[in-house]
C-alpha positions as CSV (number, residue, x, y, z in Angstrom):
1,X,13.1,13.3,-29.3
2,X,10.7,15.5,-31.1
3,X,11.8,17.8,-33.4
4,X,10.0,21.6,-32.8
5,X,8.8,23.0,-35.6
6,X,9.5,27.0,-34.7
7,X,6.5,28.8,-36.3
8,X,6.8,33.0,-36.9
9,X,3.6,34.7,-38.1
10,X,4.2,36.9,-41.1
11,X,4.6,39.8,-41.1
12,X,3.9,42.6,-43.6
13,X,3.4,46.2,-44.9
14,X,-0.5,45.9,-45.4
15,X,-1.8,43.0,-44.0
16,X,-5.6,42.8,-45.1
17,X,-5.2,44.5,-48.5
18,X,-6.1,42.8,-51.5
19,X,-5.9,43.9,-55.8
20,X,-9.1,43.2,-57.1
21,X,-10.2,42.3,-61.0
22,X,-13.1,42.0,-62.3
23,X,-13.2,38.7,-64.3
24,X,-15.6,38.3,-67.7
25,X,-18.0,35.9,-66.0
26,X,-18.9,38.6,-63.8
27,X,-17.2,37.1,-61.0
28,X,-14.6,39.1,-58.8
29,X,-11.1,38.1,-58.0
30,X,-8.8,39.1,-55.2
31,X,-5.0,39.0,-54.9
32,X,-3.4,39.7,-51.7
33,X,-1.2,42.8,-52.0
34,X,0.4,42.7,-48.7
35,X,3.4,45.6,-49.6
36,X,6.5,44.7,-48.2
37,X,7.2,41.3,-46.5
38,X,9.1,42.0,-43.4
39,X,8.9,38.2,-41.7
40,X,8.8,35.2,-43.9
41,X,6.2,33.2,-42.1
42,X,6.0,29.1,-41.5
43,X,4.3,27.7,-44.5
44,X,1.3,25.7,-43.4
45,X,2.1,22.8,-45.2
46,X,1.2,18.9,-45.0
47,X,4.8,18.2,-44.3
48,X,4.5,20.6,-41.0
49,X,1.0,19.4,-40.1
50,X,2.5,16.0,-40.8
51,X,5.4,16.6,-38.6
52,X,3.0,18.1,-35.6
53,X,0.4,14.5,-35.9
54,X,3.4,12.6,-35.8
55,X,4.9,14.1,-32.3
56,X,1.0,14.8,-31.0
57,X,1.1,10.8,-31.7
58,X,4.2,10.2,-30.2
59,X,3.4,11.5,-27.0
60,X,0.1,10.0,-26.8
61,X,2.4,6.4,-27.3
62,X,5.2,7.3,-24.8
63,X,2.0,8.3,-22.1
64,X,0.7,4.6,-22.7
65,X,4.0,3.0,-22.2
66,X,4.4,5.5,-19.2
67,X,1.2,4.6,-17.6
68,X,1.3,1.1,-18.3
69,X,4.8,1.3,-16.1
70,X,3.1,3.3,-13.8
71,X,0.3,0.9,-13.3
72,X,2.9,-2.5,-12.8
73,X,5.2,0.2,-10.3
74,X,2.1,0.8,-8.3
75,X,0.7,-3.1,-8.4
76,X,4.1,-4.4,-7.3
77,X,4.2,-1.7,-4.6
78,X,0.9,-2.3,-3.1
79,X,1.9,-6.0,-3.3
80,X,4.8,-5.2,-1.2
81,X,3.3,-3.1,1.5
82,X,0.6,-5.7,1.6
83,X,2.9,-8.5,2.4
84,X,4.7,-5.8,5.0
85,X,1.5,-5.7,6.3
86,X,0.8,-9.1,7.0
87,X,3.7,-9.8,7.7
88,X,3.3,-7.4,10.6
89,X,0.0,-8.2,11.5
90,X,1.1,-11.6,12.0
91,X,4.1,-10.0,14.4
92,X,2.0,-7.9,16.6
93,X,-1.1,-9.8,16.4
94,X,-2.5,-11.1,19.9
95,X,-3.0,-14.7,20.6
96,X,-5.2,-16.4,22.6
97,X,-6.6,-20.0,24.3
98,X,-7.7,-21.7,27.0
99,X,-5.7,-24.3,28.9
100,X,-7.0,-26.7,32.5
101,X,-4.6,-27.0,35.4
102,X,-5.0,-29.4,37.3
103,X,-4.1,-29.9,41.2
104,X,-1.8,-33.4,40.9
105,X,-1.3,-32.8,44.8
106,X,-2.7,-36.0,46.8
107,X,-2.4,-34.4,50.4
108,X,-5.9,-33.7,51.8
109,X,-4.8,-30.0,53.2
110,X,-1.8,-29.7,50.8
111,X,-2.1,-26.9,48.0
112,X,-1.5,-27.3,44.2
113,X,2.4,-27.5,43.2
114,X,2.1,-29.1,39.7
115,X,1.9,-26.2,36.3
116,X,1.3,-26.9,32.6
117,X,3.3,-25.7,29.6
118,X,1.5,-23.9,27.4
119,X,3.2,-23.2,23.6
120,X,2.2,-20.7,21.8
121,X,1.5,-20.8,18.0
122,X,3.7,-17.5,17.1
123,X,7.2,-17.9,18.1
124,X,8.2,-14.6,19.5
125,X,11.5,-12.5,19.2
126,X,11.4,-11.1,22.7
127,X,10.0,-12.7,26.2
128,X,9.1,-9.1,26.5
129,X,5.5,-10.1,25.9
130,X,2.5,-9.6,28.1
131,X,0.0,-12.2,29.5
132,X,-3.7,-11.7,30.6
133,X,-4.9,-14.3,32.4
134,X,-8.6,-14.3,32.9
135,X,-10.2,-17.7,34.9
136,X,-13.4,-19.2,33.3
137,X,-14.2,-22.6,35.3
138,X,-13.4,-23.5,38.6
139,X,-14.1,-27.5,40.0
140,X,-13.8,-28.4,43.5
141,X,-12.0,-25.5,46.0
142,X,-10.2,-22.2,45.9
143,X,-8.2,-20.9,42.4
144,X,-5.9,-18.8,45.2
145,X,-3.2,-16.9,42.6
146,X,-2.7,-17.9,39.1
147,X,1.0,-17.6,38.0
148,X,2.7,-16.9,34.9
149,X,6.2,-18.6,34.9
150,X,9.1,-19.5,32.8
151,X,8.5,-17.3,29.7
152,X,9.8,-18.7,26.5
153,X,10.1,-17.5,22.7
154,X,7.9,-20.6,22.2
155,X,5.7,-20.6,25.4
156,X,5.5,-20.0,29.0
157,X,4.4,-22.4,32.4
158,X,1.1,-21.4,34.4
159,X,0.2,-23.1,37.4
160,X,-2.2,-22.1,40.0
161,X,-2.0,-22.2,44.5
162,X,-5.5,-22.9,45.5
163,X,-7.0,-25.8,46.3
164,X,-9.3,-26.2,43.6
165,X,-9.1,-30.3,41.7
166,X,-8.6,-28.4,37.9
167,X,-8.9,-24.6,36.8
168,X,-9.4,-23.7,33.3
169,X,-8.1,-20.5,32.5
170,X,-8.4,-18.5,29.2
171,X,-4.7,-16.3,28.3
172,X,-4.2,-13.7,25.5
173,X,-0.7,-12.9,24.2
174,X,0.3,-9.7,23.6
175,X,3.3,-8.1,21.8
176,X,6.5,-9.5,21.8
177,X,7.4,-9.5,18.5
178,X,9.8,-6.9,18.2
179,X,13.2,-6.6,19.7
């Protein structure tokens, strides 16, 4: 730790008075003739300029070492809530695809009875997720209702009612990712 140098002004009778003698050269000398001293003041001195460059110094050292902390605390910490991040991006992120049914039924007038798995890439936590199911292509007949049925973690059944020989339908996944 830095040790203060306490500096006190001094202080005396006659501050700005001076003896003066006339020297044989012609030139002029003054001699301070301050009356009587009533503070001793700090002596400005190399050893207490010395003393002040070595703390300024220190401080500027200890504000490098602080900053250079500083600068590996933040890094670390953005690299953490970046990996939060993605880590939660890849949570809550939707999922989509396409998938054909197709009607296995052989009766003439019968309707479709036959579904298709479909798993899904993100294994969720909760089957409390949300489909939309949105139809794209439609070969020979009626779609009637498309159904969503046993949700998994890992996927969930569609299967159609109508008529139609194959439906291809296109799904986004929503949510689910958090319990």
């Amino acid at each position: 730790m830095y040790g203060m140098t306490p500096w006190k002004d001094e202080v005396v009778q006659y501050p700005y008075r001076y003896k003066e003698t006339q020297n044989s050269d012609g030139t002029v000398e003054h001699e301070p003739s301050p009356g009587s001293i009533m503070q001793e003041g700090t002596p400005q001195s190399a050893t207490n300029f010395n003393h002040m460059e070595n703390g300024i110094h220190d401080v500027h050292v200890a504000a490098a070492i602080f900053m250079q902390y500083q600068m590996h605390y933040v890094e670390a910490r953005e690299k953490e809530v970046d990996e939060r991040l993605d880590h939660h991006d890849a949570e809550f992120s939707a999922e989509t695809g396409t998938v054909t049914l197709n009607n296995t039924n052989k009766v003439f007038f019968g309707f479709n009875n036959s579904g298709s798995t479909v798993a899904l890439k993100t294994v969720r936590k909760t089957m409390n997720y949300d489909l939309d199911i949105e139809v794209v292509e439609v070969t020979g007949g009626q779609v009637g209702n498309v159904i969503v049925y046993d949700k998994q973690l890992n996927g969930f059944k569609l299967k159609f009612e109508g008529s139609a020989k194959s439906v291809k339908v296109k799904y986004k996944v929503r949510g689910g990712m958090y319990a």
